[in-house]
C-alpha positions as CSV (number, residue, x, y, z in Angstrom):
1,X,-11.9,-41.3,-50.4
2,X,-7.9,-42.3,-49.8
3,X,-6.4,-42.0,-52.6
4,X,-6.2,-46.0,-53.3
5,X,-9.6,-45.8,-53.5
6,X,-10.0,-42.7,-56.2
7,X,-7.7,-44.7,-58.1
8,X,-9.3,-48.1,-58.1
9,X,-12.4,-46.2,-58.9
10,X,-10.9,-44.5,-62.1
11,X,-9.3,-47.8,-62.9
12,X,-13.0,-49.1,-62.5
13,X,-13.8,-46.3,-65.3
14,X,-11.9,-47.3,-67.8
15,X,-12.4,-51.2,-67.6
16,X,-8.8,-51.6,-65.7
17,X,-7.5,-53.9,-62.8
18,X,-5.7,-52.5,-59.9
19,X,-2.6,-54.8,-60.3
20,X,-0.1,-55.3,-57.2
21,X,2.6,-53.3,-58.7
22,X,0.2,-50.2,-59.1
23,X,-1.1,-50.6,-55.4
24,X,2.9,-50.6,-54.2
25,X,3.4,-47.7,-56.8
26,X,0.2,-45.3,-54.7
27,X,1.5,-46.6,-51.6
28,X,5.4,-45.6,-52.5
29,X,4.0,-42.5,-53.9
30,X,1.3,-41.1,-51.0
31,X,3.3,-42.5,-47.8
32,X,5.6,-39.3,-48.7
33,X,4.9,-35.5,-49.7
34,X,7.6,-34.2,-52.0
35,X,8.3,-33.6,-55.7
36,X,9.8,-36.2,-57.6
37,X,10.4,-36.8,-61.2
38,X,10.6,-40.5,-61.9
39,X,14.2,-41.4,-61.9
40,X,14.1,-40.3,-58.2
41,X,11.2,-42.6,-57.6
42,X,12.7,-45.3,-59.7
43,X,15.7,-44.8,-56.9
44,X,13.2,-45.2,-53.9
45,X,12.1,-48.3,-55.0
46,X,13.8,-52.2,-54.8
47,X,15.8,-53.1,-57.6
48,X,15.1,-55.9,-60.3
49,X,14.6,-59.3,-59.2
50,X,13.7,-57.8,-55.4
51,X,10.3,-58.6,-54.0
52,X,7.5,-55.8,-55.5
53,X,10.3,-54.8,-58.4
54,X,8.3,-52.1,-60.5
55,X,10.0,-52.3,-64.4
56,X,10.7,-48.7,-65.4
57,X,7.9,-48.9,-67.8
58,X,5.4,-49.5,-65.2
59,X,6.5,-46.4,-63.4
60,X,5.8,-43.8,-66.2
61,X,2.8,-45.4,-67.7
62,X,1.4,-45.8,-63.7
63,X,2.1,-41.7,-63.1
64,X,1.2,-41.0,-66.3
65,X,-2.6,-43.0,-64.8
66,X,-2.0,-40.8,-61.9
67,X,-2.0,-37.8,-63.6
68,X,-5.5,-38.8,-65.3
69,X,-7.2,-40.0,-61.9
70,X,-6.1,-36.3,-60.8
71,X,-4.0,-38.1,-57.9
72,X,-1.1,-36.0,-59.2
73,X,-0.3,-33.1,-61.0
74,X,2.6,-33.3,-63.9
75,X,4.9,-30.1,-64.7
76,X,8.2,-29.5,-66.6
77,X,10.8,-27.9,-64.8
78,X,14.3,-27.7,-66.7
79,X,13.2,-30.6,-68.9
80,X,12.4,-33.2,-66.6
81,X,8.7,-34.1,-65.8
82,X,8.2,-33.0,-62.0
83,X,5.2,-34.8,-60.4
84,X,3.0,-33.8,-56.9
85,X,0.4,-34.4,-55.1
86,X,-2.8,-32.9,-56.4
87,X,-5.9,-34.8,-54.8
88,X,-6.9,-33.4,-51.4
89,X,-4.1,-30.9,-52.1
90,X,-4.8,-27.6,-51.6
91,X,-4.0,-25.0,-54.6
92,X,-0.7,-23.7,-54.2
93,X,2.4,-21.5,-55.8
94,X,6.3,-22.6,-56.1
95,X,9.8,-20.9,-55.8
96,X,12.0,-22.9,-57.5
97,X,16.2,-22.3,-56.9
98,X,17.2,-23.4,-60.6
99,X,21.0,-24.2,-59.2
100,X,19.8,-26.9,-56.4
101,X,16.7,-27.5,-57.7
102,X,15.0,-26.8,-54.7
103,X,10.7,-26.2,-54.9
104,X,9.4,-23.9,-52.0
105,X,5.7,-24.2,-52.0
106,X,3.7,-21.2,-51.0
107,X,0.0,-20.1,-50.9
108,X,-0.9,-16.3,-52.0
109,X,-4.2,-15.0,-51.6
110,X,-3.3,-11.6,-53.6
111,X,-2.0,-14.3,-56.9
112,X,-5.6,-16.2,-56.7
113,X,-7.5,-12.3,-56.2
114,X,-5.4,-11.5,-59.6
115,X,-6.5,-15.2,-61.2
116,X,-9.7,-14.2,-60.2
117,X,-10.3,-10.4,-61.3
118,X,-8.6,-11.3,-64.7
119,X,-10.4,-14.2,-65.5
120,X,-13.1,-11.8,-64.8
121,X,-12.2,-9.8,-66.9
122,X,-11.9,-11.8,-69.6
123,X,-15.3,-13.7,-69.2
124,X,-13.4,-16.7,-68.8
125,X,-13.7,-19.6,-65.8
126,X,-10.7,-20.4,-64.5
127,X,-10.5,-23.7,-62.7
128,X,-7.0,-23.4,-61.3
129,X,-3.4,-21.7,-62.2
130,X,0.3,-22.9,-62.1
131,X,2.3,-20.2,-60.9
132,X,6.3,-21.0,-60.6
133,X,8.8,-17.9,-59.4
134,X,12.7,-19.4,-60.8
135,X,15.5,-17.8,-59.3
136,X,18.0,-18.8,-56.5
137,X,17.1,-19.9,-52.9
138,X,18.9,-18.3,-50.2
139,X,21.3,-21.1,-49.4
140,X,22.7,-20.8,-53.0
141,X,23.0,-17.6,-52.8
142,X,25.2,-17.3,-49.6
143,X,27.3,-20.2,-51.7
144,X,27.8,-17.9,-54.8
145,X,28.8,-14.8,-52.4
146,X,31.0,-17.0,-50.2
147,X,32.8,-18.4,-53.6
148,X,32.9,-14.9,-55.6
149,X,34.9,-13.5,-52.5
150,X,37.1,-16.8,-52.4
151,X,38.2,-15.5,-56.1
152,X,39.0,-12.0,-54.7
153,X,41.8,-13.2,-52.8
């Protein structure tokens, strides 16, 4: 199934209509794969009295229906909701540079062995993890050296 159509059907499931605003909304959100929190998709989109106009309350109760259709998966990062593509996703780690912001997505066998053996361990059944490494990317870091030896001088 596209992901229109997993929508419509959990639409279908709880007695809702798939409006034009929420069909624009998948469309804005799945024709593109990156993290975005919802000013930057409130950016992205055409401003008030422009044809398909979204009202800002649209967008976050529409995500927050994502969310529940498991279309997309919701996570704070620095105390702004962060939102990405979950269905026909595969499971997967981040890096994230906390001074650009930047998320690096990577997969690790080893981190879903260690899910694995200590959900094990614990009798317990794990369904999927969240796993999110902060630091600095490389790029910020060459900045901060570059800068630091600016001061020496």
């Amino acid at each position: 199934m596209t992901p229109l159509q997993r929508f419509e059907e959990y639409l279908k499931s709880k007695g809702l209509r798939n409006t034009d605003q929420r069909k624009f909304l998948i469309e804005q959100v799945f024709n593109r794969h990156e993290h975005f929190d919802a000013d930057q998709l409130m950016e992205q989109l055409p401003s008030k009295g422009d044809p398909s106009y979204v009202s800002r309350p649209t967008v976050y109760r529409t995500l927050r229906e994502f969310v529940d259709a498991g279309l997309l998966n919701r996570f704070e990062l620095d105390g702004r909701s962060v939102y990405e593509h979950d269905y026909g996703y595969p499971q997967h780690d981040h890096l994230y540079c906390t001074k650009c912001r930047k998320l690096i997505e990577f997969t690790s066998v080893e981190i879903v062995k260690i899910r694995e053996n200590v959900s094990k361990l614990h009798r317990f059944r794990a369904r999927d993890h969240r796993f999110i490494i902060h630091g600095v990317c490389d790029e910020c870091a060459k900045l901060r050296s570059r800068d630091r030896r600016q001061d020496r001088v």
